[in-house]
ROLUM-271879 format. One line per field, with one value per atom (N, C-alpha, C, O): residue in one letter; atom name; z, x, y. Coordinates in Angstrom, 1 decimal, always signed. Each point is the difference from the previous one (the first is absolute). Example, Ala and Ser with C-alpha at 12.3 -4.5 7.8 and 13.67 -1.06 7.14 Angstrom:
ROLUM-271879
rest	c(a a a a s s s s)
atom	c(N CA C O N CA C O)
z	c(+7.8 +0.0 +0.0 +0.7 -1.4 +0.0 +0.8 +0.1)
x	c(+13.2 -0.9 +0.9 +1.0 -1.4 +0.9 -0.8 +0.5)
y	c(-5.7 +1.2 +1.2 +0.0 +1.1 +1.1 +1.1 +1.1)
//
This chain:
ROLUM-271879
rest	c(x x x x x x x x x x x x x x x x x x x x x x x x x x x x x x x x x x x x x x x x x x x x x x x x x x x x x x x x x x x x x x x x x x x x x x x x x x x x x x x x x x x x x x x x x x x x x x x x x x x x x x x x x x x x x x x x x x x x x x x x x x x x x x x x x x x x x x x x x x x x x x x x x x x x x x x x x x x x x x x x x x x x x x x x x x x x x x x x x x x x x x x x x x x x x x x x x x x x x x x x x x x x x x x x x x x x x x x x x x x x x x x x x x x x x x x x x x x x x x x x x x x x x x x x x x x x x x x x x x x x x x x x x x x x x x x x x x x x x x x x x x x x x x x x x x x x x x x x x x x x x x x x x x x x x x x x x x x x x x x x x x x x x x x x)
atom	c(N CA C O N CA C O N CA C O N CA C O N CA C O N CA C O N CA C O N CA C O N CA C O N CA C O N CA C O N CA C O N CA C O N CA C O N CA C O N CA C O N CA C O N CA C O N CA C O N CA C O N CA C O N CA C O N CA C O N CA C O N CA C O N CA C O N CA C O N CA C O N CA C O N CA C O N CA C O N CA C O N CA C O N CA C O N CA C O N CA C O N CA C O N CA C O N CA C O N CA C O N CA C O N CA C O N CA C O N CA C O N CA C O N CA C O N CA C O N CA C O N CA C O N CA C O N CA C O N CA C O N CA C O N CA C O N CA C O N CA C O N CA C O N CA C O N CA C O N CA C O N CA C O N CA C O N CA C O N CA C O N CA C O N CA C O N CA C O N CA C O N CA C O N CA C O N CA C O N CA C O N CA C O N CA C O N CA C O N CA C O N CA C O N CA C O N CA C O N CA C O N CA C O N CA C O)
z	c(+91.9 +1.0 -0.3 -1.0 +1.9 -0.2 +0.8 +0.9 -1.0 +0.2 +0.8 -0.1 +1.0 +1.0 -0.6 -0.6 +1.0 -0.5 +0.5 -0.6 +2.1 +0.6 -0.7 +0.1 -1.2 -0.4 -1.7 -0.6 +0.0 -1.4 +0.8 -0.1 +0.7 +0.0 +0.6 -0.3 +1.1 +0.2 -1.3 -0.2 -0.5 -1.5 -1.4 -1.2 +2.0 -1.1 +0.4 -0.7 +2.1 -0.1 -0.4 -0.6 +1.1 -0.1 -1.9 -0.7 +0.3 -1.5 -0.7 -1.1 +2.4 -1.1 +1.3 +0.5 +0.0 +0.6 -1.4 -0.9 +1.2 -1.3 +0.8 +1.2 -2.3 +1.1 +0.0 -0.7 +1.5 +0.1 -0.9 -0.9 +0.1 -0.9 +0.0 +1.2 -2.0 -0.2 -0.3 -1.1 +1.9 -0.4 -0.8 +0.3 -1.2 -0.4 +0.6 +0.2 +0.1 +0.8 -0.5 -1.1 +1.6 -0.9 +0.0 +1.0 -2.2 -0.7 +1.3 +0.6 -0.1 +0.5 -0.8 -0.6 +0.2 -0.6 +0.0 +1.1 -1.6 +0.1 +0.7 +0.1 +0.5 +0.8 -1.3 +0.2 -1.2 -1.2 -0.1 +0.1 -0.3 -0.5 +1.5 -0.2 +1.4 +1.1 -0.1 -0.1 +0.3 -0.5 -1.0 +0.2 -1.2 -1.3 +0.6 -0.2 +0.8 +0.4 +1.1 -0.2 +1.2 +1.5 +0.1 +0.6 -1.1 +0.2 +0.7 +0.0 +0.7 +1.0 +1.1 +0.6 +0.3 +1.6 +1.1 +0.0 +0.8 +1.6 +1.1 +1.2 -2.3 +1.3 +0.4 -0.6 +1.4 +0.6 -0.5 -0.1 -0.2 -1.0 +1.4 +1.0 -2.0 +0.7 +0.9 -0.4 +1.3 +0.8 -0.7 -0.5 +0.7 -0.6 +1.0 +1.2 -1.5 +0.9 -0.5 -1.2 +1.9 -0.8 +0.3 +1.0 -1.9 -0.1 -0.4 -0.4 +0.3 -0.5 +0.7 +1.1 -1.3 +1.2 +0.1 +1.2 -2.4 -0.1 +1.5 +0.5 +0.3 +0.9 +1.5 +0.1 +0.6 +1.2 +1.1 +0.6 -0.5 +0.7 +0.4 -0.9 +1.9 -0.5 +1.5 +1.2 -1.5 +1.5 -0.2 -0.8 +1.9 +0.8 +0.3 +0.6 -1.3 -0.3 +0.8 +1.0 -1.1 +0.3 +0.5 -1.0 +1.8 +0.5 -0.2 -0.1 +0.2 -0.3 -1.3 -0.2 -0.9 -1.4 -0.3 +0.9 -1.8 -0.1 -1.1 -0.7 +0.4 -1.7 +0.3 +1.0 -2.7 -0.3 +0.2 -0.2 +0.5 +0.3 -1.1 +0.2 -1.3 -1.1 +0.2 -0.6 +1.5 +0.1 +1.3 +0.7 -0.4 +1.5 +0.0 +1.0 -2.1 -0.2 +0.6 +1.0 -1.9 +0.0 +2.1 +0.6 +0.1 +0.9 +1.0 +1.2 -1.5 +1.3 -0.2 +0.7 -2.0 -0.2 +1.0 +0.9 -1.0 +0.7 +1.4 +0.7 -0.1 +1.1 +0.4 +1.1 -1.8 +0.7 -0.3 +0.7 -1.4 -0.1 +1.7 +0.8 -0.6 +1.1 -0.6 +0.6)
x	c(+195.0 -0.6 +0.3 -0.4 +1.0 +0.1 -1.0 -0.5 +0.2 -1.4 +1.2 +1.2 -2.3 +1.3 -0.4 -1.1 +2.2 -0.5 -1.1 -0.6 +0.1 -1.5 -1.1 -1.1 +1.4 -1.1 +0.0 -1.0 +2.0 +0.7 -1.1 -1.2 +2.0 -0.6 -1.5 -0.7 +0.3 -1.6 -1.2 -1.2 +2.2 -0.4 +0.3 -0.1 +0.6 +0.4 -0.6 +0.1 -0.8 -0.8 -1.3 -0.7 +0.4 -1.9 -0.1 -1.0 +2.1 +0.0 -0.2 -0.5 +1.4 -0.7 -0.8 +0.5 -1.3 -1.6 -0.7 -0.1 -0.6 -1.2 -1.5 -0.5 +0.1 -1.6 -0.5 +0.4 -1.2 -0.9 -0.3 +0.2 -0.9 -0.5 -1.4 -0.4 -0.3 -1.4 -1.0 -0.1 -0.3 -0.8 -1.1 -0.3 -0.5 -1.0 -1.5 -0.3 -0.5 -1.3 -0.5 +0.3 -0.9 -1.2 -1.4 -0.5 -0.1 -1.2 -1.0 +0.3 -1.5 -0.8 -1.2 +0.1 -1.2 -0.8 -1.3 -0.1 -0.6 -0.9 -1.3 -0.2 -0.6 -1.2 -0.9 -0.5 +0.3 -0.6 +0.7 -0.5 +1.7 +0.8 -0.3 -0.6 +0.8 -0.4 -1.3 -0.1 -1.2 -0.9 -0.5 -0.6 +1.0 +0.1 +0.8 -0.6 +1.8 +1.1 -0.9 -0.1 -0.5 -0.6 -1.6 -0.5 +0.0 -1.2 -0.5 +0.4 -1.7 -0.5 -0.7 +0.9 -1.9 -0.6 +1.0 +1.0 -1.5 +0.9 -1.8 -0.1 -0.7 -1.5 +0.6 +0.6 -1.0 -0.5 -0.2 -1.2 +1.8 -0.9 -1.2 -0.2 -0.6 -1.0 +0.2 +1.0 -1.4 +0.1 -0.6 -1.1 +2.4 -1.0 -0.7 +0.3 -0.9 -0.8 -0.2 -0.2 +0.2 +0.0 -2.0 -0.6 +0.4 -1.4 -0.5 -1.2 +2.0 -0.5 +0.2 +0.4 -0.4 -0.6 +1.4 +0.4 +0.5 +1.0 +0.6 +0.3 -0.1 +1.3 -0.9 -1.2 +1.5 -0.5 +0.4 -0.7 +1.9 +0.2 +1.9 +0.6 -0.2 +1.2 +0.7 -0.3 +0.9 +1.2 +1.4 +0.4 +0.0 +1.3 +1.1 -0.2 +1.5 +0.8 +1.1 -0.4 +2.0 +0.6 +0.6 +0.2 +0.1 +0.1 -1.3 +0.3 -1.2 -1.4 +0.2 +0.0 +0.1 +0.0 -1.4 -0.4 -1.1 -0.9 +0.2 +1.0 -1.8 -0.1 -1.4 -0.5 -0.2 -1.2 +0.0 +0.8 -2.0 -0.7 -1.1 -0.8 +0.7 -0.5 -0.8 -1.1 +1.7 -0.8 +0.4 +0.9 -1.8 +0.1 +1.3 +0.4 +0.4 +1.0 +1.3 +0.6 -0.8 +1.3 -0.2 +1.0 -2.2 -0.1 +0.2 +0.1 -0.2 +0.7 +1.4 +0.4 +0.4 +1.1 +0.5 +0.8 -1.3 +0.9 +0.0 +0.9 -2.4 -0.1 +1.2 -0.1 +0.9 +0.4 +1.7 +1.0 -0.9 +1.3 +0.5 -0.8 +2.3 +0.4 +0.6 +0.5)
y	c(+167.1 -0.8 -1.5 -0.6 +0.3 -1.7 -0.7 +0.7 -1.8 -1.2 -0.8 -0.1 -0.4 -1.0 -1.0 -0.1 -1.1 -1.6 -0.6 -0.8 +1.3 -0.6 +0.3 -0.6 +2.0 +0.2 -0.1 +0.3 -0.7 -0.5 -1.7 -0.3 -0.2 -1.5 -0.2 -1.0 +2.0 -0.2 +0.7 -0.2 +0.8 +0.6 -1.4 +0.1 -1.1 -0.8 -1.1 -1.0 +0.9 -1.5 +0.3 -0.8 +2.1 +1.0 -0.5 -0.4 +0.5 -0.1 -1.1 -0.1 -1.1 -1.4 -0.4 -0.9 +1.2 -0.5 +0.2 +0.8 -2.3 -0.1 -0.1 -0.1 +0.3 +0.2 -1.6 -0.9 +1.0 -1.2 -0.4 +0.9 -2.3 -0.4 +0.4 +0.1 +0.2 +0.5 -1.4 -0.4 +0.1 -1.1 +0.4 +1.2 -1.7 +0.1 -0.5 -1.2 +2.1 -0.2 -1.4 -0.4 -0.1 -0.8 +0.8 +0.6 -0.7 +0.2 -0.3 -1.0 +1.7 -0.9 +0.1 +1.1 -1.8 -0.3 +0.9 +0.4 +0.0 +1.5 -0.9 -1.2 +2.5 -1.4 -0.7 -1.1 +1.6 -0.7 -1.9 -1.1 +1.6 -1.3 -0.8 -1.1 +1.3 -0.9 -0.3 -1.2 +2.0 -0.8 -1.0 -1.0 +1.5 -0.9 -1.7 -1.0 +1.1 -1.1 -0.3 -1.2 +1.4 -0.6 +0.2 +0.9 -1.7 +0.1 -1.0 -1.1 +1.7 -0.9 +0.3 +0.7 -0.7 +0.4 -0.3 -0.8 +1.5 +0.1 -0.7 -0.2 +0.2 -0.5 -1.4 -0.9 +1.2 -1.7 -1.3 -0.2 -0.5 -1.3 -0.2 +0.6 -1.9 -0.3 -1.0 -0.6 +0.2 -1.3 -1.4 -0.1 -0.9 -1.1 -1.3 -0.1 -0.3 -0.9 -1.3 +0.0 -1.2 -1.1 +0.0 +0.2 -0.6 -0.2 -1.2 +0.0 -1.4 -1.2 -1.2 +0.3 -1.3 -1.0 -0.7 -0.2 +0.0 -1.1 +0.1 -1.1 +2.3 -0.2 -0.7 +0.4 -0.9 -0.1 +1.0 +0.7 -0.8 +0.9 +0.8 +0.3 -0.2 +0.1 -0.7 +0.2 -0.6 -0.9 +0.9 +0.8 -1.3 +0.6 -1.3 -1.0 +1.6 -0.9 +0.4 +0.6 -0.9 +0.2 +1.5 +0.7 -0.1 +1.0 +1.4 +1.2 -1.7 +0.7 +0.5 +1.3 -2.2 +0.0 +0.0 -0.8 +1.3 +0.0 -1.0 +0.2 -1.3 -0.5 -0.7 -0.6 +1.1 -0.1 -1.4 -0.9 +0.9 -2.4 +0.2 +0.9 -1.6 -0.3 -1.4 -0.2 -1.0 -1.0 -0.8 +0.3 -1.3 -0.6 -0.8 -0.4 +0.1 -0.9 +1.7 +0.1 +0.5 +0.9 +0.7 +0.3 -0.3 +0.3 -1.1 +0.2 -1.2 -1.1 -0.6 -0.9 +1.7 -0.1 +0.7 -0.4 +1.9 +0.9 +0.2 +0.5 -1.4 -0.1 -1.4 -0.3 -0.2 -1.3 +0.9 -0.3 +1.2 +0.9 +0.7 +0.7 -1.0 +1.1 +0.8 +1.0)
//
């Protein structure tokens, strides 16, 4: 029985095909070690509130910018601002 050359040369490239490279997984971390690394709540913080006298009140500046007014000087500044 002789082998034809189509199948001599399709038997001789099948032969140097290399396989893919095998990458190596990465590790993922067990849920112990993530707790241990991420700790912390997902609640709500609390709301804060100013509760003391210093501020007067708050003015509107340049393109409806809010900034706190602390005294009558800093508020007829901003009123004389375009």
């Amino acid at each position: 029985m002789t082998i034809s050359l189509a199948a001599k040369l399709s038997a001789s490239i099948e032969s140097k095909k290399s396989s893919p490279a095998l990458k190596s997984q990465p590790s993922f971390p067990s849920a112990q070690e993530w707790k241990s690394k991420f700790q912390g709540s997902t609640a709500p913080a609390t709301t804060k509130e100013y509760t003391g006298n210093q501020m007067l009140g708050i003015a509107t500046m340049h393109k409806s910018n809010a900034v706190p007014v602390f005294s009558q000087e800093s508020a007829k500044e901003i009123g004389k601002m375009k």
